[in-house]
C-alpha positions in Angstrom: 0.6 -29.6 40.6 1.6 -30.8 37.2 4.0 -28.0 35.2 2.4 -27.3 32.2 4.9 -27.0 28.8 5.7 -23.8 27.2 5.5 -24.4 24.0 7.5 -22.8 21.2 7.2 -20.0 18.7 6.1 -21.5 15.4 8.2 -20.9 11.9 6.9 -21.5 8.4 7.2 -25.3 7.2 8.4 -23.6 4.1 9.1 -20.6 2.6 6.0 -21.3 -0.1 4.0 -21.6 2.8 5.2 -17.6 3.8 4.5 -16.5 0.0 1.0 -17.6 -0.4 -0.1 -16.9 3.4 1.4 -13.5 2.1 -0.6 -13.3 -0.8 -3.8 -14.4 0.9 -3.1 -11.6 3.5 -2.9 -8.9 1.0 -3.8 -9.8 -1.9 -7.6 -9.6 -1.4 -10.7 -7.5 -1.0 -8.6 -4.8 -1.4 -7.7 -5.7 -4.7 -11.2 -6.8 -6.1 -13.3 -5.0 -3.9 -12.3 -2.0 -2.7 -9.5 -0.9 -5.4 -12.3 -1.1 -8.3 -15.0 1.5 -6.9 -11.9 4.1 -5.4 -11.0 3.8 -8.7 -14.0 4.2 -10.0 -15.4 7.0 -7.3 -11.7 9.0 -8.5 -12.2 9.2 -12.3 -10.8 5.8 -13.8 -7.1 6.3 -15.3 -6.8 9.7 -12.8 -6.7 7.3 -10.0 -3.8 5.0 -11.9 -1.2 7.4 -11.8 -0.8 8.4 -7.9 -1.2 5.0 -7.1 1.4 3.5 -9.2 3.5 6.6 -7.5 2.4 5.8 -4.4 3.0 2.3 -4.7 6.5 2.7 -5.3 7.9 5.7 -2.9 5.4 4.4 -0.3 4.0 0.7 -0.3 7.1 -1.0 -1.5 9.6 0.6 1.3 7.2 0.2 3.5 6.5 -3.7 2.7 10.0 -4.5 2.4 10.7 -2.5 5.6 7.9 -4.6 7.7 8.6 -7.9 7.0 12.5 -7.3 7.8 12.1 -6.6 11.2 9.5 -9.2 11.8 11.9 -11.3 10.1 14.8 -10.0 12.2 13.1 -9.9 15.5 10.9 -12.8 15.5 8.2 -10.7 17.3 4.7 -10.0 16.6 3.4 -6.5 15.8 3.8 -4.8 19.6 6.8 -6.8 20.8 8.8 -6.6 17.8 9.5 -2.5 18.8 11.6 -3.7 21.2 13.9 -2.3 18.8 13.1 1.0 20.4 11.0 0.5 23.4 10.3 4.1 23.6 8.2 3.9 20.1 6.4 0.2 21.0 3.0 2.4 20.9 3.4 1.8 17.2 2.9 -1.9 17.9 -0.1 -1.1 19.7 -1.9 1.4 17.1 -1.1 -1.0 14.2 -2.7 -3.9 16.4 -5.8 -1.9 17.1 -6.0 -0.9 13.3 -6.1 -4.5 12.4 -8.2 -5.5 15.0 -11.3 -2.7 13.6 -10.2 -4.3 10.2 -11.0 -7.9 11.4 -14.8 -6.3 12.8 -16.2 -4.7 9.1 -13.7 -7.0 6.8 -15.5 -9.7 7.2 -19.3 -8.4 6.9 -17.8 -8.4 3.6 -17.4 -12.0 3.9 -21.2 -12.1 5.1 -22.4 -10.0 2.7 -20.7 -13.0 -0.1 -21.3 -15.8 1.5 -25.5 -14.5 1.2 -24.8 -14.3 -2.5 -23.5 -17.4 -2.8 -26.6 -19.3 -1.0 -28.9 -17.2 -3.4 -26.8 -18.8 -6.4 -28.2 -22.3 -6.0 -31.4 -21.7 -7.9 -32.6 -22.1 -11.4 -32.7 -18.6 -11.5 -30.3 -15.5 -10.4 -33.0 -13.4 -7.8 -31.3 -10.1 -8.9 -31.6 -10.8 -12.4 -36.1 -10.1 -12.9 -38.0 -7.4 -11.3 -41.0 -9.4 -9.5 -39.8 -9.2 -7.0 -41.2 -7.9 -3.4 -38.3 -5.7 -3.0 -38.4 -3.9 -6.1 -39.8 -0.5 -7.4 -41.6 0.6 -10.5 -37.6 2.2 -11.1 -36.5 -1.8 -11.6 -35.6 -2.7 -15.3 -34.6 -5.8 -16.0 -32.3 -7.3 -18.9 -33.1 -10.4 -20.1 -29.6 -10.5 -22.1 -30.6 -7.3 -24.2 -31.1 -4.1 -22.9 -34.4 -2.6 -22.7 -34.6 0.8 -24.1 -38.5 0.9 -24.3 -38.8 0.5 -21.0 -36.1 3.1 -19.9 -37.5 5.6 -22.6 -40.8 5.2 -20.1 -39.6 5.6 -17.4 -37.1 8.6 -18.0 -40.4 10.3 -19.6 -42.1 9.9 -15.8 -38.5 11.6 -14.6 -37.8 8.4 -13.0 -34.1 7.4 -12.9 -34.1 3.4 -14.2 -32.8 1.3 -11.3 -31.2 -2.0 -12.4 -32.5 -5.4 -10.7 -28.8 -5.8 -9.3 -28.7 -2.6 -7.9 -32.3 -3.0 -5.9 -31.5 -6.9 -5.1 -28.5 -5.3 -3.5 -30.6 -2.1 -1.2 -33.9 -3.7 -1.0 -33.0 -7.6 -0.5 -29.3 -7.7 1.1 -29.1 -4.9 3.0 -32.7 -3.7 3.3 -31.1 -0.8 3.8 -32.5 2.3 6.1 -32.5 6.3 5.6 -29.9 6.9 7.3 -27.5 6.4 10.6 -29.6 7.7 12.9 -32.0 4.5 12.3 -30.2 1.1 12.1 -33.6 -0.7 12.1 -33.7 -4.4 13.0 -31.5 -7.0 12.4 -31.1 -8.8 9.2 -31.2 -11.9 10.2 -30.0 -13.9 6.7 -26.7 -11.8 7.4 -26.7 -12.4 10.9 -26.5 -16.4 9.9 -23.7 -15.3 7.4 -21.7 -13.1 10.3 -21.9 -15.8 12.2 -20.7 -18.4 10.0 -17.8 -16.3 8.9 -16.1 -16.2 12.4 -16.7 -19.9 13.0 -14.7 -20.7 9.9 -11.9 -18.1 11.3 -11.7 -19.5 14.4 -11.4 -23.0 13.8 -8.6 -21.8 10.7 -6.4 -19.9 13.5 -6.8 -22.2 16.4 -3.7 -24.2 16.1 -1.7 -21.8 14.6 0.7 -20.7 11.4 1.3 -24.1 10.2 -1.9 -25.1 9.6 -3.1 -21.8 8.1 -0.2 -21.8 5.8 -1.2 -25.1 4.8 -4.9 -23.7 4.1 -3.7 -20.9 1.8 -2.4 -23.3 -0.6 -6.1 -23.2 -2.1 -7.7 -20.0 -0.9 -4.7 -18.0 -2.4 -5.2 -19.5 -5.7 -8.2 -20.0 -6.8 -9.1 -16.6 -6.8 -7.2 -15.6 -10.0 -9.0 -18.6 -12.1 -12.2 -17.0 -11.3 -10.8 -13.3 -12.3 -9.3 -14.6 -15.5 -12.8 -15.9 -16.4 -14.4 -12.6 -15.5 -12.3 -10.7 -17.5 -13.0 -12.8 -20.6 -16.7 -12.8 -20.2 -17.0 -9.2 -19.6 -14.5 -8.3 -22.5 -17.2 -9.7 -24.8 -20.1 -8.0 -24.0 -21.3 -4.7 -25.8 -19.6 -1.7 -24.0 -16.8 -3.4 -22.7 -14.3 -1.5 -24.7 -16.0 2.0 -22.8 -15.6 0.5 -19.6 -12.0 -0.2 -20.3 -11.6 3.1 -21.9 -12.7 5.0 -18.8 -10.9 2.6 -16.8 -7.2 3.6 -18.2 -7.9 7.4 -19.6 -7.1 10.1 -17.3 -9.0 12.7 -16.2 -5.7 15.0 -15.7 -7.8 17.7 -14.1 -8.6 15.3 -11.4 -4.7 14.6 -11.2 -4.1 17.7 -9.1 -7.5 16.5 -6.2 -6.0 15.8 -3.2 -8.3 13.3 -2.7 -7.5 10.9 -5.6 -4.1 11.1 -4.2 -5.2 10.5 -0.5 -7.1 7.3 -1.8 -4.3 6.5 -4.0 -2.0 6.2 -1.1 -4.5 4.9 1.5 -5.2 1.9 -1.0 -1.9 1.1 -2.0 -0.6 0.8 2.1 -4.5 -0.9 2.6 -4.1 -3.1 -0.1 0.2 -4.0 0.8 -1.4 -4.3 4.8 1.3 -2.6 6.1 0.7 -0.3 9.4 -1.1 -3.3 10.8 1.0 -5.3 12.5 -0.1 -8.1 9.7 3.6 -8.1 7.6 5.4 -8.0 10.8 3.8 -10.8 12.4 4.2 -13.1 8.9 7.8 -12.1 9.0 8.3 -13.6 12.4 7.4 -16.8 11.7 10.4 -16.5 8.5 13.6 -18.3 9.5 16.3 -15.8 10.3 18.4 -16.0 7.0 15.3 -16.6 4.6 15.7 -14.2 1.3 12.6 -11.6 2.1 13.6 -9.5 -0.1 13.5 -11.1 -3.5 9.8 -12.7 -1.9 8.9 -8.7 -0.8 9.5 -7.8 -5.3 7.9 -10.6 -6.0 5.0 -10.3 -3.4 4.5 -6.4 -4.1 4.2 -6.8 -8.0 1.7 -9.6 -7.1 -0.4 -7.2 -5.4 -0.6 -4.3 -7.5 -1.4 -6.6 -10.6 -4.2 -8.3 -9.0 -5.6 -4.5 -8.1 -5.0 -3.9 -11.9 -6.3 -7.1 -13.3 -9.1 -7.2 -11.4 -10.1 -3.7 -12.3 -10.2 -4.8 -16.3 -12.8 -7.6 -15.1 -14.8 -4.3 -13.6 -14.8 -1.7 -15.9 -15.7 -4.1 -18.6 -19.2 -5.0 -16.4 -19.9 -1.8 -15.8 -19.6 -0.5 -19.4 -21.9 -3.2 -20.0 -24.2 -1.6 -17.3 -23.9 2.3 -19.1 -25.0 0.0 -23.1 -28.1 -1.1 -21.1 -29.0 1.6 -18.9 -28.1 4.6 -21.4 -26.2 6.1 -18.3 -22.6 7.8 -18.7 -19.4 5.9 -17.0 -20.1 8.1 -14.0 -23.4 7.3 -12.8 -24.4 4.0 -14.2 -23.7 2.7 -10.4 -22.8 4.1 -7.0 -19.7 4.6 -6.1 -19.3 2.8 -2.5 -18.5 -0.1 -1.1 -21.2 -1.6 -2.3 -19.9 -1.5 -6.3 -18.3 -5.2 -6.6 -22.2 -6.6 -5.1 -23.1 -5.4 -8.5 -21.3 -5.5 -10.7 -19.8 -8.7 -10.4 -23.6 -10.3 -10.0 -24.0 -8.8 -13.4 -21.5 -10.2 -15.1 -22.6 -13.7 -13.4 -25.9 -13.3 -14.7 -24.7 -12.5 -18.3 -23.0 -15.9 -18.7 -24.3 -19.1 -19.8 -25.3 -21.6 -17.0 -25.3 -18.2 -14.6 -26.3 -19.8 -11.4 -23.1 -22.2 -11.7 -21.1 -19.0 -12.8 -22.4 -17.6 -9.5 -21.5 -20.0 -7.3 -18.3 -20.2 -8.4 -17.7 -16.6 -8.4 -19.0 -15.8 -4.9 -17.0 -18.9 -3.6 -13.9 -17.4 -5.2 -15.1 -14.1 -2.8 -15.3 -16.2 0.1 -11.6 -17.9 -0.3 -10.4 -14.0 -1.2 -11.3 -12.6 1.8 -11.6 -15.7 4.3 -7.6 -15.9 3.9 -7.1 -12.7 4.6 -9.2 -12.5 7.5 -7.2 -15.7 8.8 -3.6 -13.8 8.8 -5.3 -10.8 10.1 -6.7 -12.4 13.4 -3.9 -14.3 13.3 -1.9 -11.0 13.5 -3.5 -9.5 16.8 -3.3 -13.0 18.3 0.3 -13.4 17.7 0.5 -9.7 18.7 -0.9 -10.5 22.4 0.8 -13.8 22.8 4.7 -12.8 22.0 3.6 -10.0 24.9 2.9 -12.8 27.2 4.3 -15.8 26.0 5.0 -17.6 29.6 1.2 -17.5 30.1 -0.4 -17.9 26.5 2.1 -20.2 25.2 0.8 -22.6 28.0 -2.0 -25.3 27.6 -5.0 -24.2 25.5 -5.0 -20.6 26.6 -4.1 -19.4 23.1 -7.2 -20.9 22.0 -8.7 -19.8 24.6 -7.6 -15.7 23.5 -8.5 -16.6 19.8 -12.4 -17.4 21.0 -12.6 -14.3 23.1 -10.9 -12.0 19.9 -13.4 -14.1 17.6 -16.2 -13.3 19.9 -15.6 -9.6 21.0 -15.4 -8.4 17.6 -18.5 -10.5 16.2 -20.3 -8.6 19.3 -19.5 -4.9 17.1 -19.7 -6.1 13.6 -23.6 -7.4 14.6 -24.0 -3.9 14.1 -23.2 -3.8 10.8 -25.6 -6.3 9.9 -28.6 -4.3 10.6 -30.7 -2.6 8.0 -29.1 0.3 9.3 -25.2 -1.3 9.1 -23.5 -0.4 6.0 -23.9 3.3 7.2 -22.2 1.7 10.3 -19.5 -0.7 8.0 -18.7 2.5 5.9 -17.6 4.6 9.2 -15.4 2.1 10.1 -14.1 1.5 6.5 -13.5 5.6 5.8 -12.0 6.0 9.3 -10.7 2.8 11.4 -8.1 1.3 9.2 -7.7 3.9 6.3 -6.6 7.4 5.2 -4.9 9.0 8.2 -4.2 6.3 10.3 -2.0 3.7 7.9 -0.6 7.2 7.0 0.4 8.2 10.0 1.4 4.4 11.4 3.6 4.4 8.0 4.8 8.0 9.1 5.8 7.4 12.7 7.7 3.7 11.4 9.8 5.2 8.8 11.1 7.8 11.2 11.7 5.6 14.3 14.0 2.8 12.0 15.5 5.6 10.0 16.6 8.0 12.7 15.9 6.8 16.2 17.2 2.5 15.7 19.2 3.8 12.6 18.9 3.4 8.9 22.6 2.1 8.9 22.4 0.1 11.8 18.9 -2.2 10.5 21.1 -2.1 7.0 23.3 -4.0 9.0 20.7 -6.2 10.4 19.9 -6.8 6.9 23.6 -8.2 5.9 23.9 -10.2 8.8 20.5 -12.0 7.2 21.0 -12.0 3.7 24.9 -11.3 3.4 24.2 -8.9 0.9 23.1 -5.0 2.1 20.2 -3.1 1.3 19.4 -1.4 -1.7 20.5 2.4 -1.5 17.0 3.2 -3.0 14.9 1.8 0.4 17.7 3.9 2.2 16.9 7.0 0.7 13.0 6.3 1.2 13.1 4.9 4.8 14.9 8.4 5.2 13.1 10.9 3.4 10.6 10.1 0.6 8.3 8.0 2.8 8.4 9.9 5.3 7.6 13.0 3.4 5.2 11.8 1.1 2.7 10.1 4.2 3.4 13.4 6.4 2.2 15.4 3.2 -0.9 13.2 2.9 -1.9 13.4 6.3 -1.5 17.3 6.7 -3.7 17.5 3.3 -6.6 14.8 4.3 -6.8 17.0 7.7 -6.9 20.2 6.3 -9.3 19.4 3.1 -11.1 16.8 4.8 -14.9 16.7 3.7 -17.7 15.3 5.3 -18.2 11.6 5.2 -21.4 11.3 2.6 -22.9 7.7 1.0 -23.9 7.2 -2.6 -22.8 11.2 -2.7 -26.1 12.2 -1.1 -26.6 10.7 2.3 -24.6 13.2 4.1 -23.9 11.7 7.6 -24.6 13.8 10.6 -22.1 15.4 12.9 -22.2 12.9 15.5 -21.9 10.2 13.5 -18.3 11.8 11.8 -17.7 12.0 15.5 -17.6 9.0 16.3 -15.7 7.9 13.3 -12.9 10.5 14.1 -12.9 8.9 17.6 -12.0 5.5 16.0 -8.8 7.8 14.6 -7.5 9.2 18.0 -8.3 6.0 19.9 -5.3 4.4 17.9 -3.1 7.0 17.4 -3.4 8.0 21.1 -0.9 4.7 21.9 1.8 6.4 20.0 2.4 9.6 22.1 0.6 7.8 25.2 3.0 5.2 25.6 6.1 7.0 24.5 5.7 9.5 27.2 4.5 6.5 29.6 7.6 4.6 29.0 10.3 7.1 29.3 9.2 8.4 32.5 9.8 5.3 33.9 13.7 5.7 33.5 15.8 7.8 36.1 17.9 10.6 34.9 18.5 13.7 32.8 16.3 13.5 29.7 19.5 12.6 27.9 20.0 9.5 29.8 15.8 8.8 29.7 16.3 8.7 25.9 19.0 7.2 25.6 17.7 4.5 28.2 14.1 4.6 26.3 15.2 3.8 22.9 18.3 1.4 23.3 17.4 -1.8 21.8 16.2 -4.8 23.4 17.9 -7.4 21.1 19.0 -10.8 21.5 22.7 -12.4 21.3 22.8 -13.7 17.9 21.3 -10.2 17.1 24.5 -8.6 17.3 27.8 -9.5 15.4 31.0 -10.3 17.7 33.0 -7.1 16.4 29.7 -4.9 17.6 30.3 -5.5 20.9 34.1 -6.6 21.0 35.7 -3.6 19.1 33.8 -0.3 20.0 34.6 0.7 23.4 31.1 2.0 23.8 30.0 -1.7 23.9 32.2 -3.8 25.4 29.9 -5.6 27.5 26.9 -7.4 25.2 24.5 -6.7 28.3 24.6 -3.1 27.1 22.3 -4.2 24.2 20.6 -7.2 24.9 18.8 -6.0 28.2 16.2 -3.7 29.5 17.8 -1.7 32.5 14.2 -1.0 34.3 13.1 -4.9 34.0 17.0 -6.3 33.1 15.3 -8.9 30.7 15.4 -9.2 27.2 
């Protein structure tokens, strides 16, 4: 029988390819999607402040802490914990994370890619209010508000709708009651599901180099699109509220637990740490490359986008409260749902709308298409550094990338019922937020700072650089981070609310249930595999832990006066090889 080749890890062609694949991974829906309506569901400028805290003491460490040991390690997300075997359940949690993230991030995908079909006509659907799917509530602008007609209808006590708003429950999601009845399929979304994870697979099949290659567009493009929002919507009439709402405080919101929970569940959503993503583009770095001056540059990337994009928002939306005669606070709901309209607004405001459109909801699909790219990309390299002498054979990787693409197309068909954004906003308030990056984030800060060593990766560091870590990571690897996601996790638990869309639909026990389950089912790796991996070493517990968390590095992992010079490791062996498999 033939021998087939192994083939060998991939690097980055260059280290531009590592900075936009970087961007394209994080900066992305979570910056002009979801950051805009927490923002907006937490009071505007209230929301600023903890994130910009949280950003600092929290996403930054946390960022530059990710990449280095992917970057040190060359491992994916699970493998690279080899650094303390013990703790590798942290590699499996963050891959399951990503893995729910890859099911309901890209029904967000779906839900643009509909949009941009509908833009090809002469005119916008959402924009007029004949319509099958509207109600009697519809008002629609034809570039000037219509107070008559909103005077009418408030004098009936019925609350105006406006035509993006309905296009969005009545046409896209044809949405349902409640949970408890998904309805039928949509099938327009279906197509759009559908199409989405073709388009990943065939982006991820052959790997890093050629995705790298792909983010050269998708990770650009974007911010022309942005820049042309923002100086559309800054023109209209009640731009200057929307803006106004969007940077003034509400301080007594300041002191809500839950503006700070969402404040530091966006920033670590929005940096994609605690997913294995950061790791697993680290890895493919060579092993001196200068990730920390990419990491500043990368972070302050991120959190602008978040804050330019928001500008773009605000503006539309205190366009919406001119029209409707509405305050800030209700002129649109609050959920996931908020960039579907008002982005399509602000389209439909602009001359030659249908090309605006088009352009817009293209710039949607390259957004979150990229990141959807590294983040499958993630899991796959995640599974294949655990068993690279059988996936790094043939076409079996491709093979795994059709069955990930496949398996989680099966669950997010769910979410594409007229039932399925009850479904998507489970996943989205449960599967990869709040809690879990918090306590992924928790469980890594303590494992490098006090189980490998916060002096000993410092080292790691200067053996890759030359130059050692700043004493501000130190401090925050060791004590801020640490603190500040433990405290956010102990609040979210002990204030938690129940889960509620549009702040009416309150969802029923067994459907918070289920979400909750989605939280233990990762965490469970954590304390399941630590206890599963150190009883597998002989000994007093001493020896077990000591055993359990002694590193599993390589030769050029370790500088010759490490092991030459301290007695306590004269033979490299010590370090480089597991005792129960005597691999490394």
């Amino acid at each position: 029988m033939k021998e087939m080749k192994l083939k060998e890890r991939e690097q980055w062609s260059s280290k531009l390819d590592f900075l936009l694949s970087v961007i394209g991974f994080c900066v992305g829906l979570g910056n002009v999607w979801r950051f805009p309506y927490l923002c907006y569901k937490n009071g505007g400028g209230a929301f600023l402040i903890p994130y910009c805290v949280c950003a600092l003491l929290g996403g930054l460490p946390m960022f530059f802490l990710e990449v280095g040991i992917g970057q040190f390690m060359s491992e994916g997300g699970i493998s690279v914990w080899k650094m303390s075997p013990l703790f590798q359940g942290i590699g499996f949690a963050a891959i399951v994370v990503c893995n729910w993230l890859n099911v309901y991030y890209i029904v967000i995908i779906a839900w643009a890619l509909y949009y941009f079909i509908f833009s090809f006509q002469a005119e916008l659907p959402w924009t007029t209010c004949d319509n099958w799917w509207n109600t009697e509530a519809c008002v629609s602008f034809a570039g000037v508000a219509n107070h008559s007609l909103i005077h009418e209808l408030k004098a009936n006590n019925i609350t105006p709708k406006d035509s993006v708003v309905e296009f969005w429950d009545n046409r896209v999601l044809q949405i349902t009651d409640g949970v408890d009845v998904l309805g039928t399929m949509v099938w327009p979304l279906f197509g759009t599901l559908l199409f989405s994870w073709v388009c990943t697979y065939f982006a991820i099949w052959k790997g890093v180099k050629v995705t790298g290659k792909i983010m050269y567009f998708t990770a650009t493009f974007p911010y022309v699109m942005l820049t042309a929002l923002l100086v559309r919507g800054a023109t209209l009439p009640g731009a200057a509220e929307g803006i106004r709402f969007y940077l003034e405080p509400k301080w007594e919101k300041i002191l809500d637990y839950q503006v700070w929970n969402d404040a530091g569940t966006q920033v670590f959503y929005s940096y994609a740490v605690a997913l294995g993503g950061m790791v697993a583009l680290g890895s493919y770095n060579k092993f001196n490359n200068n990730f920390m001056k990419q990491c500043a540059i990368l972070c302050a990337c991120n959190s602008g986008t978040s804050l330019f994009a928001g500008f773009g928002i605000f503006s539309i939306l205190g366009f919406m409260s001119y029209q409707l005669e509405l305050p800030m606070e209700e002129v649109a709901e609050a959920g996931p749902g908020l960039a579907f309209i008002a982005y399509p607004k602000a389209m439909a405001s602009m001359p030659l709308a249908p090309l605006w459109s088009a352009l817009f909801f293209c710039m949607i699909l390259m957004v979150g298409l990229d990141s959807q790219f590294v983040q499958v990309e993630s899991v796959i390299t995640a599974i294949v550094d655990l068993f690279p002498d059988f996936l790094r054979v043939g076409r079996r990787r491709e093979v795994l990338v059709g069955f990930v693409c496949l398996f989680d197309f099966a669950i997010g068909c769910t979410m594409v019922t007229q039932g399925g954004m009850y479904v998507f906003q489970i996943f989205d308030s449960y599967s990869a937020s709040g809690i879990i990056l918090l306590s992924i984030c928790f469980f890594e800060c303590i494992v490098i700072a006090w189980v490998y060593g916060a002096k000993r990766f410092s080292d790691n560091v200067m053996m890759m650089l030359g130059h050692a870590v700043n004493p501000f990571f130190m401090i925050c690897w060791r004590f801020i981070t640490p603190l500040l996601t433990f405290s956010m996790v102990i609040f979210a638990m002990v204030f938690h609310t129940p889960l509620t869309y549009n702040k009416t639909y309150v969802y029923p026990v067994w459907a918070q249930a289920l979400g909750w389950l989605l939280v233990v089912g990762s965490l469970t790796w954590i304390p399941g595999y630590a206890l599963y991996k150190f009883f597998q070493y002989p000994g007093t517990f001493r020896e077990k832990w000591i055993a359990s968390t002694r590193p599993i590095l390589k030769a050029h992992h370790l500088r010759p006066q490490d092991w030459q010079d301290n007695p306590e490791l004269q033979y490299k062996k010590t370090l480089t090889m597991d005792p129960l498999t005597e691999t490394a």
